[in-house]
C-alpha positions in Angstrom: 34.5 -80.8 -5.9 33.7 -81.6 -9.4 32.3 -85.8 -9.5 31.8 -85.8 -5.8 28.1 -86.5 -5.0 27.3 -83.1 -3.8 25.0 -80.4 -5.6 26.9 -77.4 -6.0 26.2 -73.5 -6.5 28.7 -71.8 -7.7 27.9 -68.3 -5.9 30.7 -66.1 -6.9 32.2 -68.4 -9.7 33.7 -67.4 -13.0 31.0 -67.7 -14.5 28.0 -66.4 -12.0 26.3 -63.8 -13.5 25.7 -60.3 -12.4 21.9 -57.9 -13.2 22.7 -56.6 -16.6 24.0 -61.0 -17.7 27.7 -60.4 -17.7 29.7 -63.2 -16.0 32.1 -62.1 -13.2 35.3 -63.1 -15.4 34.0 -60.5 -18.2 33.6 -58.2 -15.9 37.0 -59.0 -14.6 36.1 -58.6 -11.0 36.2 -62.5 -10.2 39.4 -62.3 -8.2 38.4 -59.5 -5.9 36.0 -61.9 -3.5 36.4 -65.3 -2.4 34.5 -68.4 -3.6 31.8 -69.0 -2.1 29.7 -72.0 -2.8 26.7 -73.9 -1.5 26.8 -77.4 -0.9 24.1 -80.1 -0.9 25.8 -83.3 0.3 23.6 -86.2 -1.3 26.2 -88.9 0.0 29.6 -89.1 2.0 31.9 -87.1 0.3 35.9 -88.7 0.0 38.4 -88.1 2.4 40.8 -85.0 1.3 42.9 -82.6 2.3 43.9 -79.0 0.8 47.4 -78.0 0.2 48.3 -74.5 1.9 50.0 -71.4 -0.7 53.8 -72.6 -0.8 52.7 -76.3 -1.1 50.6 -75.5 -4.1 53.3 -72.9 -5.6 55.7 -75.9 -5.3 53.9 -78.1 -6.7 51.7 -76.7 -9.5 53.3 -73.6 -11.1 53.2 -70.1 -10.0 49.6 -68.9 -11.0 48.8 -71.9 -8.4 47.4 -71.3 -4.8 46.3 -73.0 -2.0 42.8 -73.6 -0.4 42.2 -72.4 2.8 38.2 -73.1 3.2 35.3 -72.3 6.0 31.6 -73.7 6.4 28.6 -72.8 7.8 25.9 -75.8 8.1 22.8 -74.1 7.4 20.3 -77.1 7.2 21.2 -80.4 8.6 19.3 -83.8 8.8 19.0 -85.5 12.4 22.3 -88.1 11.9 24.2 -86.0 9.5 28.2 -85.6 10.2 31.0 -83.8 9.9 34.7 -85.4 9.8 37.4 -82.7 9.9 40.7 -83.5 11.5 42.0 -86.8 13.5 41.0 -88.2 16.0 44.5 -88.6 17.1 47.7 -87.3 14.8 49.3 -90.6 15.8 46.8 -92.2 13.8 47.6 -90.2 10.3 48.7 -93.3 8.3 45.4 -95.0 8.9 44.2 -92.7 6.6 46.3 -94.3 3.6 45.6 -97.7 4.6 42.9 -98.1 2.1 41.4 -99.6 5.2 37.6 -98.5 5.6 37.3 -99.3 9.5 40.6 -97.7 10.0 40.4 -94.5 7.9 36.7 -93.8 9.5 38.1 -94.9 13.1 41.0 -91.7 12.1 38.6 -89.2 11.7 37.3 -86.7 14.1 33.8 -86.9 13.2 31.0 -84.9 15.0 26.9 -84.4 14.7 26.3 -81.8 12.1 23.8 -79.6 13.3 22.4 -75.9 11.8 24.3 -72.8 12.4 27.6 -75.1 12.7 30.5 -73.2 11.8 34.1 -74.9 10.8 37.1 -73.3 10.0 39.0 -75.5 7.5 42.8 -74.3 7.2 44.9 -76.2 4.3 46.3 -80.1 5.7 43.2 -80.4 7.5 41.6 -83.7 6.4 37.9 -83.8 5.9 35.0 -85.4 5.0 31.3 -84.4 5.1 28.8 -87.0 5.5 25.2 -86.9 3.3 22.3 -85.0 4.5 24.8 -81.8 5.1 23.6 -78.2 2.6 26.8 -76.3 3.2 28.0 -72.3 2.7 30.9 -72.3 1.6 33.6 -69.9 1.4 37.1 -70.6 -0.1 40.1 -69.5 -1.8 39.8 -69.2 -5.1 41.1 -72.8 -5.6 40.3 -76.3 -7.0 43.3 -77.9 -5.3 42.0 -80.7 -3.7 43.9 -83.9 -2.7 41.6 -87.2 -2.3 43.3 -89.8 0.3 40.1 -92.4 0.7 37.0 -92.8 -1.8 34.7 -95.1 0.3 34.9 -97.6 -2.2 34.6 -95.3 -5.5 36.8 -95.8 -8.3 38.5 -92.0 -8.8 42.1 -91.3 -8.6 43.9 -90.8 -5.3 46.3 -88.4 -4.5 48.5 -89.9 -2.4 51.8 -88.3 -2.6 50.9 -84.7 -3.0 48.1 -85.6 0.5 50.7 -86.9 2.4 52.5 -83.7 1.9 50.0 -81.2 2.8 48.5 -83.1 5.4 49.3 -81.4 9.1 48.2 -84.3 11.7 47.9 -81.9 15.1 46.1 -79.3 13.4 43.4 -78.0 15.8 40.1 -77.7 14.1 37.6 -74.3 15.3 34.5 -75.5 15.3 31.9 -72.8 16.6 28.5 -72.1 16.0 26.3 -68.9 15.0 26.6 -66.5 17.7 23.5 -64.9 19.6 23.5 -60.7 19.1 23.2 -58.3 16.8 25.5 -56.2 14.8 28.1 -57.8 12.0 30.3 -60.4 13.9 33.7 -62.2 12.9 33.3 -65.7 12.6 36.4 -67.0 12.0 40.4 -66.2 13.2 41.5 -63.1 11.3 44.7 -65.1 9.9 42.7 -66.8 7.1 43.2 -64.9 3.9 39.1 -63.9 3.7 36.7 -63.0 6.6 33.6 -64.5 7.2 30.9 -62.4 9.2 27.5 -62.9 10.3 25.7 -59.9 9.7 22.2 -59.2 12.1 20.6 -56.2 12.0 18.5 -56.5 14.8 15.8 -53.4 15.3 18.6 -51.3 14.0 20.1 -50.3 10.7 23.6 -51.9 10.4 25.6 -50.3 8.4 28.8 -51.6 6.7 31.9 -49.9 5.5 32.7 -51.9 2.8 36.7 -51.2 2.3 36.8 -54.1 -0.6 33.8 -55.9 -2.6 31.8 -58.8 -0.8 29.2 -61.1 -1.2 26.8 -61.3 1.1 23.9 -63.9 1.3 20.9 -64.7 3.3 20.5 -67.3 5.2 17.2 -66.8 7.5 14.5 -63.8 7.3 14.0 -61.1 5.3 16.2 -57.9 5.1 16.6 -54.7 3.3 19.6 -53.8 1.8 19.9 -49.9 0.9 15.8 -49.9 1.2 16.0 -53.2 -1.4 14.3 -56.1 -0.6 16.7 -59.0 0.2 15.5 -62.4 1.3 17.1 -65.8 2.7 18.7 -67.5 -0.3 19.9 -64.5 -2.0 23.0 -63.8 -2.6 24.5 -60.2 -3.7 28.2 -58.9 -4.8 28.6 -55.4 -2.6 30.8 -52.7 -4.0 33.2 -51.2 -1.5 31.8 -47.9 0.1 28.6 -47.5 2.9 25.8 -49.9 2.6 22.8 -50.2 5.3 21.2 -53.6 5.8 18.0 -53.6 8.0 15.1 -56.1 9.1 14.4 -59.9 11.1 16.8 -61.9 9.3 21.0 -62.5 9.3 23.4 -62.8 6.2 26.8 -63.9 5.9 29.0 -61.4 4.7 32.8 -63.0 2.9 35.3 -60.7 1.7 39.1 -60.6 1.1 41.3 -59.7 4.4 43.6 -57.6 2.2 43.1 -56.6 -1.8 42.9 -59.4 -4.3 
């Protein structure tokens, strides 16, 4: 989100760096997983919207793509929020008002609370609130389309919003499921998947058809007999790996080949 008050990690970035220091893009093995980013949300970020693949073929060259985007909260203070889709699609040109009551009276905004989880597909407005540390995982994209600043002096994006925007989009909101084993946590149309992966007294073992990255989020596991602790964060190579232990991961990988 480049200048938006939010601390970012850049977990499978360009340039995120593997054992032996080689960035991903030397390596040339960027493109074959999604982004995927954490978020620390120190303020409320602006209102903005993502255009989908055509929209950003159209409208920024052919190398261009869209931005099709998931969350997981995993820490969240006690009146932190979400905003992610309308309240009503009726009210959609609130949003360009420049009218603070209006555009936050437009958005569907909810308690953020741990183990959240929010399926953001391209047109869906949104807006995270402060006190919000968010996984992220994305297309490899930087499209982004600011409609409302909160009072912030940056560009606006009007046009090129009011053009991806979809007003009756339905927003999945879900949260971490109970059970063991490696579980889908959003719709298989996105172009990544997003698992939870729980081991449970078990070894879980994952064929791996395409690379991944896979981070902890609570306990400690073992990947292939390695330890591998909450906050970590690995690039898998496709083929059989076993995770094991009390803790959970989130697993994001492409649904097809880069």
């Amino acid at each position: 989100m480049g200048d938006e008050p939010v601390g970012e990690l850049w977990v499978s970035g360009d340039t995120a760096t593997l054992p032996d220091g080689r960035t991903l893009a030397e390596v040339g093995i960027a493109e074959s997983v999604p982004l995927v980013k954490l978020l620390d949300v120190a303020a409320q970020l602006s209102v903005q919207v993502h255009p989908d693949d055509p929209l950003a073929l159209e409208l920024h060259g052919p190398q261009a793509v869209g931005k099709h985007e998931a969350w997981v909260v995993l820490e969240a203070t006690p009146d932190a929020s979400i905003a992610v889709g309308l309240q009503n699609p009726a009210w959609v040109d609130d949003l360009f008002s420049g009218d603070r009551a209006l555009v936050a009276a437009a958005l569907a905004t909810r308690p953020a609370t741990a183990g959240m989880v929010v399926d953001v597909e391209p047109g869906t407005v949104h807006a995270p609130a402060a006190g919000v540390l968010l996984y992220e995982v994305q297309q490899r994209s930087d499209l982004t389309y600011r409609i409302f600043d909160w009072g912030r002096s940056r560009p606006l994006h009007i046009d090129e919003a009011r053009r991806a925007i979809r007003a009756d989009t339905t927003v999945a909101v879900s949260h971490l499921p109970d059970g063991e084993g490696r579980i889908p946590l959003i719709e298989a149309a996105a172009p990544f998947r997003l698992e939870l992966c729980r081991p449970g007294g078990a070894d879980l073992k994952l064929g791996l058809e395409r690379p991944a990255i896979l981070s902890g989020i609570g306990g400690n596991l073992r990947v292939d007999g390695v330890p591998f602790a909450s906050g970590d964060h690995w690039l898998l190579e496709p083929g059989e790996v076993s995770l094991s232990g009390p803790g959970e991961a989130l697993l994001a990988f492409w649904s097809s080949p880069a």
